[in-house]
N, C-alpha and C positions, 0 to 999 in steps of 0.2 A: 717613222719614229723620230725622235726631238735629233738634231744634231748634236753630237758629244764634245765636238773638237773643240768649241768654247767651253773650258771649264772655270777659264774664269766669271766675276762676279760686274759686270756693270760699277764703274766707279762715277762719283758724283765730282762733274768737273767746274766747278764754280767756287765760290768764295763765302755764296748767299750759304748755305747751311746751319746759320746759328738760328732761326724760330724752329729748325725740322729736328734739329739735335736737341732739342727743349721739348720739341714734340716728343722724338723717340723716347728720352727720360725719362718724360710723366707717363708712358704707356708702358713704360719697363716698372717702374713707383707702385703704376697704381693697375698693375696685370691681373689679381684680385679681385680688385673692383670692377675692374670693364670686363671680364668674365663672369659676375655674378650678373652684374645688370644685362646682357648679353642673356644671359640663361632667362632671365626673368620676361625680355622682349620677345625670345621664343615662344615661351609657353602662353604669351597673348595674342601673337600673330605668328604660325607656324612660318619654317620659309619654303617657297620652292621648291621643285623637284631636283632642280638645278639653274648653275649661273657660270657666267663670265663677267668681269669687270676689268674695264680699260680702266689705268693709275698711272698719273704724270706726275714726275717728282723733280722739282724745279729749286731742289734746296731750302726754298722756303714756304713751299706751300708740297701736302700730300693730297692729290684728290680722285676721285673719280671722272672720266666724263664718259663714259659710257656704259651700260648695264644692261647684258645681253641673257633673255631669260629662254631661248631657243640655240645656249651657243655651241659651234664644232669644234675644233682642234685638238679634239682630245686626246688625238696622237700625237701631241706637243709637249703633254707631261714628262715626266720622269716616270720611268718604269719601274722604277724603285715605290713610287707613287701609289703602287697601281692596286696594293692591300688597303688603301686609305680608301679608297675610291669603292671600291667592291663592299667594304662593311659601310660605308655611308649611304650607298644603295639599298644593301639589307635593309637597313633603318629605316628611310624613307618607303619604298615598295611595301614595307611592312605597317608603317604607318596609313597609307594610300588603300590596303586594300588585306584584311587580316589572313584572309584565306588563299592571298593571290597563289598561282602556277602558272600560268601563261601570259606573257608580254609580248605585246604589239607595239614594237618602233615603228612609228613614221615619219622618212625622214623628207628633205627636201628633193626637189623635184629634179634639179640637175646634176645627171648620174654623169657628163662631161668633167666636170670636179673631181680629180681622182683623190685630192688632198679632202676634199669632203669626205669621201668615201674610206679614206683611210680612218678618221676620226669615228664616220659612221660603225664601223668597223669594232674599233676601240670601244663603242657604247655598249657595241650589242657584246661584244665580250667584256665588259663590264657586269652589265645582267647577268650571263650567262654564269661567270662565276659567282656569283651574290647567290648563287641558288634555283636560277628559272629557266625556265623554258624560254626560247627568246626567235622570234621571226621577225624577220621585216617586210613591213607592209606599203604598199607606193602607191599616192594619189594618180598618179601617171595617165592619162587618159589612152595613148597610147599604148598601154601597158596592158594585154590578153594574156599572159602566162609569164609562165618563169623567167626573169634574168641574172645571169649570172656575171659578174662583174671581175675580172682579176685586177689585184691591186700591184702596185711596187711592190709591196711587204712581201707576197709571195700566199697575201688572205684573198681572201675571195670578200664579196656580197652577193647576196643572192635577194634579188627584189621580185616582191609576188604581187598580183593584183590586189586591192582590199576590194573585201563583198560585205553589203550593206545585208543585214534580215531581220526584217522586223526593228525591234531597236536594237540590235547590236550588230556589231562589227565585226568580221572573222575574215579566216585566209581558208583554202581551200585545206580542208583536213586539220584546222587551227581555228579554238575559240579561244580568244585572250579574257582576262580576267582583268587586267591594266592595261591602257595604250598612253605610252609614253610618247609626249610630243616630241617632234625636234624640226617641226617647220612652221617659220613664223608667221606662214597665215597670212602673209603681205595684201592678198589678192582677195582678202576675206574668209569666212568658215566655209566650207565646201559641204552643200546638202548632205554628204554620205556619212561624214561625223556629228549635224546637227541630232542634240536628244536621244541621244544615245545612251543607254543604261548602265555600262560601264564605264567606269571612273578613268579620266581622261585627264592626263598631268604634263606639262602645267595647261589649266583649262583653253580653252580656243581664244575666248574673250579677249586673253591677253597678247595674242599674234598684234602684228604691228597696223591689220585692218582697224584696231581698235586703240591700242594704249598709244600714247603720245610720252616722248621724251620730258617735258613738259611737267609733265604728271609727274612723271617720276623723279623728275629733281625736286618738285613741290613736295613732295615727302622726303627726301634726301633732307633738303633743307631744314624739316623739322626734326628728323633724329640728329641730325649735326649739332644743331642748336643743343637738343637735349644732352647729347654726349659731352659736347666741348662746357655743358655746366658741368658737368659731372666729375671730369678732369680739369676743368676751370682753366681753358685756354681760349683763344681768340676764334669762333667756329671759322669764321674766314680762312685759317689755314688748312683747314680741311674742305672747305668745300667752296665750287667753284660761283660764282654769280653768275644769272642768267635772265633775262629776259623772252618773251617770244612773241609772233607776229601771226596774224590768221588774214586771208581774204587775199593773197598774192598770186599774181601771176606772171613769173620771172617773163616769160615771153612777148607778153603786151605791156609788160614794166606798172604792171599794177599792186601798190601795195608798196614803192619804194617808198611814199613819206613816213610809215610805219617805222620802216626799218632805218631808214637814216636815223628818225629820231632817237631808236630807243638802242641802236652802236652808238650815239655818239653821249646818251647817259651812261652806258654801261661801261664805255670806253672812262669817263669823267669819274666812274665809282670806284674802278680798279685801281687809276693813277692813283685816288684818295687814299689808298691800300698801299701802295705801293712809295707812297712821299710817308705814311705811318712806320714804314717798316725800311726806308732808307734803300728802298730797291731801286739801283739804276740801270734799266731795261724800258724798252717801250711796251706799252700795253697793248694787248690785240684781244679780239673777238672772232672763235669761230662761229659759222654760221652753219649749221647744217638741218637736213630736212627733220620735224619734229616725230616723223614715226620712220620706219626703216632703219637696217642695217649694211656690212658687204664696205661702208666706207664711203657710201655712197651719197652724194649731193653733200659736201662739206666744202666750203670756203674759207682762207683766213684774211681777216680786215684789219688793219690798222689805221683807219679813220674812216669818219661816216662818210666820208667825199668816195671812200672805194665803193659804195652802192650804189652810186650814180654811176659811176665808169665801169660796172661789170660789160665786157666785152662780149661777144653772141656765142663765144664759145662757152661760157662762163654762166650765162643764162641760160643756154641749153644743159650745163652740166646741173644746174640745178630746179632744170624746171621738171623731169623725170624720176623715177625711183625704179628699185630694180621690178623686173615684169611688168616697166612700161607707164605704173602706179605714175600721177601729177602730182607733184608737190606743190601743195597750195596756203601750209603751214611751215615756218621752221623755229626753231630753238636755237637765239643767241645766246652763246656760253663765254664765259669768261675763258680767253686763253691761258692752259699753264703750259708754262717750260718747261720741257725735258733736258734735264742736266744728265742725266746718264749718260755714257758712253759707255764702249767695247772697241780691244783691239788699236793697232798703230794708227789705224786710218779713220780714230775715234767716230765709229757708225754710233749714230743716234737710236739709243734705246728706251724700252718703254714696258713698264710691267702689265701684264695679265697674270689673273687672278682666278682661279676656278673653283665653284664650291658644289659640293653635289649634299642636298639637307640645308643644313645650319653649319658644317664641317668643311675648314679650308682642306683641299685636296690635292695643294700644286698650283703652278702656273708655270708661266715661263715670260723670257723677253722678244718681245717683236723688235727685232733689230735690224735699221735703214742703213744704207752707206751714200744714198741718195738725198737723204732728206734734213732740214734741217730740225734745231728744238723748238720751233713755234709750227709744225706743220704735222698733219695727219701722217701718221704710220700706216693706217688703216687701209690701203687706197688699192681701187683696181690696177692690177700691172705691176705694180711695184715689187722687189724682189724683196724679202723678208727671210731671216734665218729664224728659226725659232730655239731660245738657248732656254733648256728648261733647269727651271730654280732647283739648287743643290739638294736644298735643306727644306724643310717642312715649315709649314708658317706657322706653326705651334707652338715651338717650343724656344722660348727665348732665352737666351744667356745673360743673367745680369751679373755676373762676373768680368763681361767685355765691355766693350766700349760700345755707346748706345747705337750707333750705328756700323756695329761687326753684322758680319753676314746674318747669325742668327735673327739677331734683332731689326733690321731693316728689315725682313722677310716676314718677322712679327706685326710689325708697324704696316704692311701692306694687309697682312691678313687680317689686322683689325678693322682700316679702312675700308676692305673690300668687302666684309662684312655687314658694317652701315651702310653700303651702297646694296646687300642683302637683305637689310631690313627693311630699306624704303620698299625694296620691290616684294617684300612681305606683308607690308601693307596697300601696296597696289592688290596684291591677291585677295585681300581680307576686302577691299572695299570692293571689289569686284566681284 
């Protein structure tokens, strides 16, 4: 369950703040507007069964840089959350499948994860209360009968083999009507779920065998665009710049003229941004692999000369992905800072955002006391609290000051949102 002991709110320790307090303004102004056009992007490209979105908030820029459409931590919410979550489910499952009654989670393959499992947990009792029948079902190969799992919490999991017949999927004494994914497919679609006649959410297609980060900022980038007309601001404060490289092989150092070149354009595009907007910080580049999640294979650059001197430890970390997967593409991103802090010993924080539908449902903060504001949170090993958001990302105060708790919380839920629609349109063109 989320940690309570931090009840306070992440404050913004920097000076940059004046385009994000312009930002939160026009998103308090014009809350009307960006809800109806929001309602209206729905009903052309539904979204997702469900999401996560990584949000850096550097005082002058709000963005996303990562968008997880398989994600865990569900047990990081607020439990106060947990009726938002359960009717957003309704909606969706209801939309997925009219007549559904029985749901099929399947989740990822490492039941060693107990924090996985905790979250795994949280889903299937999310379901459960939405109204369904709810089992879980494990690709597991290892896997001939029943496991039963105890958690911290004092819950259980209970993982069963899935059995393939004919074209559909079932559990021993269990034929699901829905199977909700929640494994990103890293390793590819696994014969036993290909063509299957039950509706499968979100589809395989989109496991990370297939979508490229890429992709998904190439749509980011166009609802950005369209948003930031809409509220007629700079989209550059919303959204991060990115380039990417294909044909690499960190180990035999193939593919570094790619990448030198196109850090030390994107290195050159940020500054440009950054002399516009009177920011005195140096600019950085992270690099990470262009499909995958976990944190994994991400570097930060601050000049094209760091491509040439990745050291073997440093090529090895990025010539892999989790289950061994080669990385042979990645997606340079524009770095933002995290100004957040928490606490005396001001630990470097960073919002997550969670949506289950088109409906914010919570998040929380990934909070480092290791790391600094230009470095991954995300990372294996690293120790992490999770301080989950007070207040709901719905409901704004514009009686306060644009960036009171209410309203920062609003301002993430809209963002996270647009980082919802591009992957709504990944779904549609997919």
């Amino acid at each position: 369950m989320p940690t309570q002991a931090l009840a306070a709110v992440p404050h913004l320790t920097t000076a940059l703040t004046g385009p994000l307090q312009t930002l939160e303004t026009l998103l308090l102004e014009n809350q009307s507007r960006i809800e109806s056009w929001l309602r209206q992007e729905w009903l052309k490209t539904p979204a997702p069964v469900y999401c996560s979105v990584d949000l850096r908030n550097s005082g002058f820029k709000l963005a996303p840089v990562d968008t997880n459409l398989f994600p865990a931590g569900f047990n990081n919410l607020s439990p106060g959350f947990l009726p938002l979550c359960i009717q957003a489910m309704q909606t969706k499952l209801e939309q997925t499948c009219k007549t559904a009654a029985n749901v099929l989670i399947i989740p990822e393959d490492h039941t060693r994860n107990l924090f996985y499992m905790e979250s795994l947990a949280t889903l299937r009792d999310i379901v459960d209360r939405a109204g369904y029948r709810v089992r879980i079902g494990s690709l597991r190969p290892d896997l001939d009968g029943l496991e039963v799992i105890d958690l911290p919490s004092g819950r259980q999991v209970r993982l069963e083999p899935v059995i393939r017949e004919g074209r559909r999927v079932r559990l021993d004494g269990f034929d699901p009507c829905v199977v909700l994914l929640n494994n990103d497919l890293m390793g590819g679609t696994p014969a036993i779920l290909k063509d299957i006649e039950q509706p499968i959410t979100p589809p395989p297609g989109l496991g990370w065998s297939n979508r490229l980060k890429s992709a998904h900022f190439g749509h980011y980038h166009e609802v950005a665009t369209e948003f930031a007309r809409l509220i007629d601001i700079d989209p550059w404060c919303i959204n991060p710049l990115f380039r990417n490289c294909g044909k690499l092989d960190f180990k035999k150092r193939e593919g570094e003229a790619c990448l030198e070149k196109n850090v030390r354009s994107l290195l050159e595009d940020i500054q440009k941004k950054y002399d516009e907007y009177g920011i005195d910080k140096p600019p950085f580049v992270v690099m990470k692999a262009d499909a995958g999640t976990y944190g994994m294979g991400i570097l930060t650059l601050t000049s094209a000369e760091d491509v040439l001197t990745l050291n073997r430890k440093q090529r090895t970390k990025m010539a892999s992905m989790k289950g061994g997967t080669t990385v042979s593409r990645v997606l340079l991103q524009e770095g933002v800072y995290t100004f957040e802090t928490i606490g005396e010993d001001e630990a470097v924080a960073e919002p997550v955002v969670y949506m289950i539908d088109h409906f914010v449902v919570g998040g929380f903060y990934r909070v480092h006391t290791d790391r600094g504001p230009n470095e991954n949170l995300n990372a294996p090993g690293m120790h992490f609290e999770p301080l989950a958001f007070v207040e709901p990302c719905n409901t704004p105060d514009r009686s306060r000051e644009p960036d009171a708790e209410p309203n920062r919380f609003y301002a993430y839920g809209v963002i996270a949102r647009l980082a919802l629609l591009a992957a709504a349109r990944e779904l549609a063109e997919h």
